[in-house]
C-alpha positions as CSV (number, residue, x, y, z in Angstrom):
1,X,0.0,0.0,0.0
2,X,1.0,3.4,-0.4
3,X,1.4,6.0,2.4
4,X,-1.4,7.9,1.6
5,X,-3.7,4.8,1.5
6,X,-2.5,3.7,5.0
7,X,-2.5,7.1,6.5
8,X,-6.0,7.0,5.4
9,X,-7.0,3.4,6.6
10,X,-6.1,4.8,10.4
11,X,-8.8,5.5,12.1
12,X,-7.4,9.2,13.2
13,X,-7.9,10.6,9.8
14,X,-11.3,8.8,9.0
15,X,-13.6,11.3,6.3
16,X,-10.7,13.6,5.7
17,X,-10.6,14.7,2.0
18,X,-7.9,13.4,-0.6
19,X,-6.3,17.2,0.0
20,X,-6.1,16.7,3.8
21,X,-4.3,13.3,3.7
22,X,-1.8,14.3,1.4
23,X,-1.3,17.3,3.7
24,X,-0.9,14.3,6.3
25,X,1.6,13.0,4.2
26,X,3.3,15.4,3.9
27,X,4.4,16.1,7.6
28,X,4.9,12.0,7.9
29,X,8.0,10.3,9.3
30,X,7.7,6.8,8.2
31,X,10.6,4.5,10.5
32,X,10.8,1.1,11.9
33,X,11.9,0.0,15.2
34,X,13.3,-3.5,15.9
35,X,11.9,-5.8,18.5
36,X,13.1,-4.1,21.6
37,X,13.9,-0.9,20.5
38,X,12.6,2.3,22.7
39,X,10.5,4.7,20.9
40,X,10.7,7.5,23.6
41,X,11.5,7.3,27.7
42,X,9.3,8.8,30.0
43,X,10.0,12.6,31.2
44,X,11.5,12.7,27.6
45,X,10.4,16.3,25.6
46,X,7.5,15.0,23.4
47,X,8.3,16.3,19.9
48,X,5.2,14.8,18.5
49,X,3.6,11.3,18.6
50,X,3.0,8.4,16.5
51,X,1.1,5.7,14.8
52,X,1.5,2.2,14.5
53,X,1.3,0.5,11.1
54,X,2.8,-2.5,11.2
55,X,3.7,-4.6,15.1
56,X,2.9,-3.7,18.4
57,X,4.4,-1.3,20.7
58,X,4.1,-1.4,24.9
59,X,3.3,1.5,26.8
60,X,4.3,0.9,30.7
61,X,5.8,2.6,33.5
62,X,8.8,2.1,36.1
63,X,8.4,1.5,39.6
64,X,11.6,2.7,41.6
65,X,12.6,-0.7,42.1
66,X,12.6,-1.0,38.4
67,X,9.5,-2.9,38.2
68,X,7.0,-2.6,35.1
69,X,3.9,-1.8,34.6
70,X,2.2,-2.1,31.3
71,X,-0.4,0.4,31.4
72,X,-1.3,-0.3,27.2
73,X,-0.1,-2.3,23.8
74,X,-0.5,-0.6,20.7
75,X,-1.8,-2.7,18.1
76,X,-1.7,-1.3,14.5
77,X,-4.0,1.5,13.1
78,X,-3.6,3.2,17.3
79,X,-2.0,6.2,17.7
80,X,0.2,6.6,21.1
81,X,1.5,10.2,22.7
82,X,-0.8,12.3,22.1
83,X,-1.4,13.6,24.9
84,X,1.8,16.0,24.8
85,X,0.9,17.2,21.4
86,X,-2.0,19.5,23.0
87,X,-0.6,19.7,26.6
88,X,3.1,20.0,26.0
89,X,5.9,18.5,28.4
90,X,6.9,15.6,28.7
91,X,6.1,12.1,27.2
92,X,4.2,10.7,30.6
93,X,5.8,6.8,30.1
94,X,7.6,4.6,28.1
95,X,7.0,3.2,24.9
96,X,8.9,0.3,23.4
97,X,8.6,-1.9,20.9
98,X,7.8,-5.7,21.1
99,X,8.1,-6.7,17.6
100,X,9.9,-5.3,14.6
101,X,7.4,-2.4,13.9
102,X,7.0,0.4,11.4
103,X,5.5,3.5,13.0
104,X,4.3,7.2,11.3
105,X,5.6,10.3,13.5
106,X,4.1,13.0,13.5
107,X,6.1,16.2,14.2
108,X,4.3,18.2,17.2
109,X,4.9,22.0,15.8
110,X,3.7,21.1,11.8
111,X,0.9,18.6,13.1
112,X,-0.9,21.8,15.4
113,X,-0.4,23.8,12.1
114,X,-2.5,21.4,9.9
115,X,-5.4,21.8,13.2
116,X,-5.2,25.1,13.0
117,X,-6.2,24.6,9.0
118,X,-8.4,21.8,9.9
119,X,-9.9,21.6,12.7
120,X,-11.6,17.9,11.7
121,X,-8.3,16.9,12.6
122,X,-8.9,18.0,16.3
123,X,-12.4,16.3,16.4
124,X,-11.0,12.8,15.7
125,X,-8.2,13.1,18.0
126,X,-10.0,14.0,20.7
127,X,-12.5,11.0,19.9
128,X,-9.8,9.1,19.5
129,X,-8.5,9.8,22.9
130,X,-12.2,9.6,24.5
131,X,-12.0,5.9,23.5
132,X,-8.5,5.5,25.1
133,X,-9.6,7.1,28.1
134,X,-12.6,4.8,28.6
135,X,-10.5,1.8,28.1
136,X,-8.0,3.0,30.7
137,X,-11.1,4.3,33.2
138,X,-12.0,0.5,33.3
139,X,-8.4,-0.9,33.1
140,X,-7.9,1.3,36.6
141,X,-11.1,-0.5,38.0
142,X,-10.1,-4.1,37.0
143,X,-7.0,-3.5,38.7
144,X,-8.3,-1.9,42.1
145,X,-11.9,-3.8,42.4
146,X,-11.7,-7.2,41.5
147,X,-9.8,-10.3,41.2
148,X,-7.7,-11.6,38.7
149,X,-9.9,-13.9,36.9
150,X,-12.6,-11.3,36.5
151,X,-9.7,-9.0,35.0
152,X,-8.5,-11.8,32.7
153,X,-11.7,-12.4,31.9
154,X,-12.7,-8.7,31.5
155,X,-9.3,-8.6,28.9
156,X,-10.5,-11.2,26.9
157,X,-14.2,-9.9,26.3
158,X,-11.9,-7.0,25.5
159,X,-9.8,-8.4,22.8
160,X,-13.2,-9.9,21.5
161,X,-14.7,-6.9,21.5
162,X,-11.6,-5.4,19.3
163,X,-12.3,-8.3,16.8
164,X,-15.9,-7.5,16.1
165,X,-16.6,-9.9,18.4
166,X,-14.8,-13.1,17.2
167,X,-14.7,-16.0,19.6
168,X,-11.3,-17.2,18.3
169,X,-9.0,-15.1,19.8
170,X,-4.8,-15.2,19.9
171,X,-2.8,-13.2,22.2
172,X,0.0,-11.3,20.4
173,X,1.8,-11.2,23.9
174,X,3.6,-13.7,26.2
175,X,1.8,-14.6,29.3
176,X,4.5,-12.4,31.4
177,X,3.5,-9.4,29.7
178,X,-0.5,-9.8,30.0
179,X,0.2,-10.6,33.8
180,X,2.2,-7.2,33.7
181,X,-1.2,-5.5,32.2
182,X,-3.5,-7.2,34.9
183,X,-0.8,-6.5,37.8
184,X,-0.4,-10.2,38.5
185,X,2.3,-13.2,37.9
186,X,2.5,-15.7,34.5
187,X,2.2,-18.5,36.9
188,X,-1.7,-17.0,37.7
189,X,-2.3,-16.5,35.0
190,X,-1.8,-19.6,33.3
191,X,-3.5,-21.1,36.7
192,X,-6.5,-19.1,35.8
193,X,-7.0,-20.1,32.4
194,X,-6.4,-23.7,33.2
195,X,-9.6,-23.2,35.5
196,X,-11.3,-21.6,32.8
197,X,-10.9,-24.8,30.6
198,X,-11.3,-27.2,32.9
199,X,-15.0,-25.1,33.2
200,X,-15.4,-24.5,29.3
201,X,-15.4,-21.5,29.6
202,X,-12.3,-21.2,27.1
203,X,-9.9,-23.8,25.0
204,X,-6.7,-22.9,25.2
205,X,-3.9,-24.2,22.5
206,X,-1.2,-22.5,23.5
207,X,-1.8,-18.3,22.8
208,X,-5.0,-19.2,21.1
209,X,-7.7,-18.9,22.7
210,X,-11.5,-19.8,22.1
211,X,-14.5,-18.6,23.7
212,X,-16.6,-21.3,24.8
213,X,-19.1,-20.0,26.7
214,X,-19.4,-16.3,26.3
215,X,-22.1,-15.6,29.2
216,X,-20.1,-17.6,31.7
217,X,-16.8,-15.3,30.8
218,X,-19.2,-12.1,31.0
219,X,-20.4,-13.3,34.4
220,X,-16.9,-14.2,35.5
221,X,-15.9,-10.5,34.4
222,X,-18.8,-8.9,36.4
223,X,-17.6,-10.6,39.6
224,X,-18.8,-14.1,39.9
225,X,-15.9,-16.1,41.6
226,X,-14.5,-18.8,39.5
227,X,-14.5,-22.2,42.2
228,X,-12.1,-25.4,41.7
């Protein structure tokens, strides 16, 4: 694809005209990152932010024992920091890469130019960022309010949710880094789904998983305690 037809299959720049993308275009950085490979530190000046069109990118934070905590994972067609472009400052955590990756940056300065001309532009963003902040409302919850099955449970209606609703889901993370997400150990984790099985509520084969029994896992996610 060319860039203009993947700057317009993002979800950011949705009904813009073929002028407005190829104004887009214009103030696009196209660059890969390899598996690993930090795309900016936290309390780093935020010169702009970025898409992802190709891999996945982690967004987490550092305890001060060096402990992480993955707050988000970027899947392709997201945008990540944001924020900074309308605030200023600082990026607010880190982002790294978990697969090679090809990402669009978007220069801050140029990028509040083209809202100035356009402010459509504005209108997704902040849409954009709506949606983000709802996710992030009710990832706070899960991780204050209940227990980790009804947060693994909760992820999983989640990443069903993301696929239109598909019951054949696969995780695109290890099992460390979705215990990171839900603040809790692999070993749990994989404890958990076992249970979930063994229940059929789920089939696991190794990171796919299928819904089995989608009003059990909704039930599980509202609260009801999953027994041996």
């Amino acid at each position: 694809m060319s860039i203009i037809d993947l700057v317009a299959s993002i979800p950011l720049f949705h009904g813009l005209s073929q002028e407005q993308l190829e104004e887009v275009v214009d103030i696009t950085v196209d660059q890969t990152f390899q598996k690993g490979q930090t795309v900016f530190s936290e309390g780093e000046a935020a010169a702009g932010f970025y898409v992802v069109v190709s891999g996945q990118v982690k967004i987490f934070k550092l305890s001060s024992e060096g402990k992480e905590q993955i707050l988000h994972f970027v899947t392709p067609g997201e945008s990540f920091g944001e924020v900074p472009v309308f605030a200023g400052g600082r990026f607010p955590a880190h982002a790294e890469t978990i697969e090679r990756s090809r990402l669009f940056f978007f220069p801050r300065a140029v990028f509040l130019e083209l809202i100035g001309k356009d402010p459509s532009l504005a209108m997704n963003m902040l849409a954009d960022l709506s949606r983000r902040l709802r996710r992030f409302t009710q990832l706070v919850e899960e991780l204050s309010l209940k227990e980790v099955p009804s947060r693994l449970a909760a992820y999983l209606l989640y990443l069903s949710e993301r696929d239109n609703g598909s019951g054949d889901l696969e995780l695109s993370i290890t099992k460390g880094q979705l215990a990171s997400l839900l603040g809790t150990i692999p070993e749990t984790i994989s404890r958990i789904l076992g249970k979930m099985s063994g229940h059929d509520i789920v089939r696991v084969q190794g990171r796919k998983i299928t819904i089995v029994n989608r009003k059990r896992l909704e039930d599980l996610s509202a609260g009801e305690k999953l027994v041996d």
